[in-house]
C-alpha positions, -999 to 999 in steps of 0.1 A, spaced: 122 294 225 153 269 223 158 275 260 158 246 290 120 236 302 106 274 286 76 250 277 56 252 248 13 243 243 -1 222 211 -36 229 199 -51 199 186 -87 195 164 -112 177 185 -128 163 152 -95 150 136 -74 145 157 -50 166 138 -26 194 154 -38 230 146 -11 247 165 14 256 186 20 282 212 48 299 230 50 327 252 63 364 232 93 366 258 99 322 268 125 321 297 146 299 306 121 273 331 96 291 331 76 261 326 48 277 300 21 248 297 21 238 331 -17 243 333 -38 254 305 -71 258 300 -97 273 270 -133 285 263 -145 297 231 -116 318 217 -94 320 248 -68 304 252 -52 306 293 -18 293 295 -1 289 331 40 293 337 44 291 374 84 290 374 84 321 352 107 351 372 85 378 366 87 399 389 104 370 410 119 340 412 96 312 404 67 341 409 48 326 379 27 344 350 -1 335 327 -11 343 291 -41 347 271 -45 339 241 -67 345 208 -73 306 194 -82 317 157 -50 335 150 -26 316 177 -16 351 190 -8 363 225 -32 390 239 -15 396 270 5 383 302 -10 381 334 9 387 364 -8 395 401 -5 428 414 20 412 445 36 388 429 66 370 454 93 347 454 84 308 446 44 318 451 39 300 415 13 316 403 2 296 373 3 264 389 -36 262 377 -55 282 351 -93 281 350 -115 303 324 -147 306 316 -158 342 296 -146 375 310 -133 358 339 -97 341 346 -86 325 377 -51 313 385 -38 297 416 -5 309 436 -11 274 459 25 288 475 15 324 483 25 332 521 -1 357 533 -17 338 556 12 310 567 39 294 545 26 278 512 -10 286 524 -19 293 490 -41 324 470 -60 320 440 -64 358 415 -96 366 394 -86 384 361 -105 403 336 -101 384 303 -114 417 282 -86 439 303 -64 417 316 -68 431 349 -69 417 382 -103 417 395 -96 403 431 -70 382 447 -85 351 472 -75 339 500 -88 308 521 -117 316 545 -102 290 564 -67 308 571 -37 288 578 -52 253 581 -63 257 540 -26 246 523 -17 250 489 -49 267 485 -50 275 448 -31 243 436 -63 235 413 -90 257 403 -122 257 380 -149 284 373 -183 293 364 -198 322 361 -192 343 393 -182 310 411 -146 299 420 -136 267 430 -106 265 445 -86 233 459 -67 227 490 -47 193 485 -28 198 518 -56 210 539 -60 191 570 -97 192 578 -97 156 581 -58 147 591 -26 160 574 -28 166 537 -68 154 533 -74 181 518 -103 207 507 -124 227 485 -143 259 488 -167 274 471 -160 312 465 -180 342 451 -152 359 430 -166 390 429 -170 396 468 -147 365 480 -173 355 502 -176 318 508 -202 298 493 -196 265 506 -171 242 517 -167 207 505 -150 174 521 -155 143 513 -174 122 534 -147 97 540 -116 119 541 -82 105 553 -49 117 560 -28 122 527 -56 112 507 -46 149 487 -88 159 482 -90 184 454 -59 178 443 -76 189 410 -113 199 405 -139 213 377 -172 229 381 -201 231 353 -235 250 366 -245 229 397 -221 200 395 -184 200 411 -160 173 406 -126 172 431 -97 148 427 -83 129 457 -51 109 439 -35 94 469 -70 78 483 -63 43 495 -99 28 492 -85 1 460 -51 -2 472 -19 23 478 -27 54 466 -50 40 441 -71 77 440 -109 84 438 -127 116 428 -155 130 443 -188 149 426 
């Protein structure tokens, strides 16, 4: 868009390793930071720009788009989009259903965090999440992965296990009711758990990048 950090996404052949593609948002703005988190299934393409002003400053968006022709099908925004909430910061899609984290969403404390379900057929918002766990659940929505029905939504900062060891939880996106909970057995202050996560039919997969168990935030992951 020949503007400062608008961001841009490359679509690459798995097969060949050759370049396909490349995306950019119909209306780029200046940092908007479009590419920040991406993610695809089939046809879809989900593309997250967390420091896009829309309807706010550093509010965020999201876009779909078609693979095949490289076109955009819509922009997601949530229906209360707010100042510096970033939503965008992670994308997650998986058929008719898009989740995006807003891990800076205030509802329930500063930079507690919210995660929205979209309708990838509409592009409506389906439901917007918040932590079961209230304040103690920060940056709630920093990473997120789903299957199905089934959200699974990160808490780097939480501090189940000290400052910043962070948490996951297991949500039903069409009710919001909890699921489960996961924590690591061996959490640790500022070990950052679920700092980023994945889910695939009974098997979840969470991040913790500042772990200390092979040196200095040498990092682990957990499944």
């Amino acid at each position: 868009c020949g503007l400062y950090s608008c961001g841009s996404v490359y679509l690459f052949d798995t097969t060949t390793g050759a370049q396909i593609g490349k995306l950019l948002a119909s209306d780029g703005s200046f940092n908007a930071a479009f590419g920040w988190s991406v993610a695809t299934d089939g046809n879809l393409v989900l593309v997250g720009a967390p420091r896009d002003d829309a309807p706010a400053v550093d509010s965020g968006s999201a876009y779909l788009f078609d693979l095949s022709s490289q076109t955009e099908l819509c922009k997601l925004l949530p229906n209360d989009g707010a100042y510096a909430d970033m939503f965008g910061t992670s994308v997650a899609i998986d058929g008719v259903t898009a989740l995006i984290g807003a891990p800076y969403n205030d509802d329930l404390g500063v930079s507690c965090g919210a995660a929205y379900a979209f309708d990838t057929g509409t592009g409506s918002q389906i439901s917007k999440l918040l932590s079961p766990d209230g304040a103690t659940a920060i940056w709630f929505g920093y990473s997120v992965a789903v299957a199905g029905t089934a959200g699974l939504i990160g808490a780097p900062a939480a501090i189940d296990n000290g400052t910043a060891s962070g948490s996951a939880q297991l949500l039903d996106l069409t009710t919001g009711a909890l699921m489960t909970k996961l924590l690591p057995s061996d959490g640790a202050e500022g070990d950052f758990f679920a700092y980023a996560v994945a889910l695939d039919g009974t098997r979840a997969i969470a991040g913790a990048n500042f772990d200390d168990d092979l040196g200095s935030n040498s990092g682990a992951a957990y499944v």
